[in-house]
C-alpha positions, 0 to 999 in steps of 0.5 A: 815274688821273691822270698824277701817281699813275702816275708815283708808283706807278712810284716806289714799285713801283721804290724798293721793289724797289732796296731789296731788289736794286741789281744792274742788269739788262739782261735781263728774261724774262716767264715765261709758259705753257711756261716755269716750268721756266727758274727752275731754270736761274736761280742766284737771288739775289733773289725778291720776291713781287708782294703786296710790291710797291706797286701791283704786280697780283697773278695769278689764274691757278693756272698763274701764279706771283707772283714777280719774280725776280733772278739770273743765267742763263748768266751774265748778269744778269737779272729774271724774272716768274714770272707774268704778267697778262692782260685777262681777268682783271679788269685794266686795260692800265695794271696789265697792263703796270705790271711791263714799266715798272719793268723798263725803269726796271731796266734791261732792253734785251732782253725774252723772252717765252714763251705758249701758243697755238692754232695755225691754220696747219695747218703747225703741229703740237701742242708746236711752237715758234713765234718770233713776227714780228708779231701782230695786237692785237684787245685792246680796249684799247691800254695806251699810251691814257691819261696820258703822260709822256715819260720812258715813251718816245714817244706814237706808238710805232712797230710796223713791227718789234715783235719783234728780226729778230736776235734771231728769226734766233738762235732759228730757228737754234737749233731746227734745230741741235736739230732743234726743230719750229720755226716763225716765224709771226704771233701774234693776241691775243684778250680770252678767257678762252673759246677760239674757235668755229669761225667765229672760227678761220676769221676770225683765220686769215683776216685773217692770223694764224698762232698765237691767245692771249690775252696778250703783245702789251701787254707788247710795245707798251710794251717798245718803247715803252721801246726794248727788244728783243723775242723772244717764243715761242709754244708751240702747245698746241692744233690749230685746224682749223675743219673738224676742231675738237675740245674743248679743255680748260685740262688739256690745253693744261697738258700739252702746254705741260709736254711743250714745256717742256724745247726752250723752256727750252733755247732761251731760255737760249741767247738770254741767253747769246747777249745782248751785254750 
């Protein structure tokens, strides 16, 4: 895609969506797996289904929703994806992180980002809560290769602090207030959509990470690409104990996701409360 089409693209997406809702939003929530049950803590006061928005990608997995959805939590205001995309799917990194851009052209400053994880610190334990302070991209593809324009923000995009150390200090304190398992770890993004062998825990644990998925960090290098604050949260839905590795199904990391649903709900509203916006 030549840079004219995406810069076109970003337009009509944008334009479509400033015709539905004018309200400027500082905040913008990705809400991934372990984080559906925030909608209801949102006053909504506009969604717009994905399908109508130019150039917009459509989701594929049944857990995700396709929705952008406009209101207010807590009183500030915010836009929210229910639904995000990943590589495994079929999409390019261009599409994958189509929707993080045309919230920076909204206006979003802060970015809050939910996902499901394996966890391969043995610190860690199944529904624990993990804030992310740095990952390890293993995507085969950087979402800033290709066309570039400056108005995106710059070429090389500094990485040396990807997620806001504030921010990843308010949400530490908020789990121990609430007696929250909570842990601040290293976050390591696969393609997938298969789950790792044994070999492959032993690896990704070895070069450092704490916490496996399969999405979150090309949303995150174009956030900061775009000058955006970013916390993200891992909920940790499965064990990864090389030695002890049990099957592990999609089933089931839903169930332990929903189980965590309620601490990462709560904890993420405290964050856009706690926003100087």
């Amino acid at each position: 895609m030549m840079i004219s089409d995406r810069k076109d693209a970003l337009k009509e997406a944008y334009d479509y969506i400033r015709r539905q809702y004018q309200t400027e939003t500082p905040v913008g929530i990705i809400l991934g797996t372990g984080l559906g049950g925030l909608v209801k803590e949102i006053e909504i006061e506009k969604s717009i289904p994905y399908n109508f928005i130019p150039h917009f990608p459509i989701s594929t997995v049944e857990t995700h929703f396709g929705k952008l959805i406009f209101g207010k939590l807590r009183g500030k205001p915010i836009v929210a994806m229910q639904g995000r995309f990943h590589y495994y799917e079929g999409y390019d990194m261009w599409e994958i992180t189509f929707p993080v851009r045309i919230m920076r052209m909204l206006g979003v400053k802060f970015l809050l980002i939910s996902n499901a994880g394996g966890g391969m610190n043995m610190n860690y334990g199944s529904g624990d809560l993990v804030v992310l302070d740095d990952h390890i991209n293993l995507q085969p593809e950087n979402p800033l290769r290709g066309p570039y324009d400056p108005e995106w923000g710059p070429r090389f995009v500094d990485m040396s602090a990807p997620y806001d150390k504030e921010l990843i200090e308010k949400a530490l304190a908020f789990g121990k207030a609430n007696d929250f398992q909570m842990h601040k770890g290293i976050y390591v993004s696969v393609v997938g959509p298969s789950l790792e062998t044994r070999a492959e825990y032993r690896y990704l644990h070895g070069i450092g990470a704490d916490v496996v998925g399969m999405s979150t960090v090309p949303e995150v290098i174009i956030a900061n690409q775009g000058g955006m604050r970013v916390c993200a949260v891992s909920v940790i839905t499965d064990l990864c104990d090389p030695d002890n590795l049990d099957p592990i199904n999609i089933d089931h990391i839903i169930a332990t996701a929903n189980e965590a649903e309620p601490r990462l709900t709560a904890l993420m509203a405290h964050l856009v409360e706690e926003l100087d916006v």
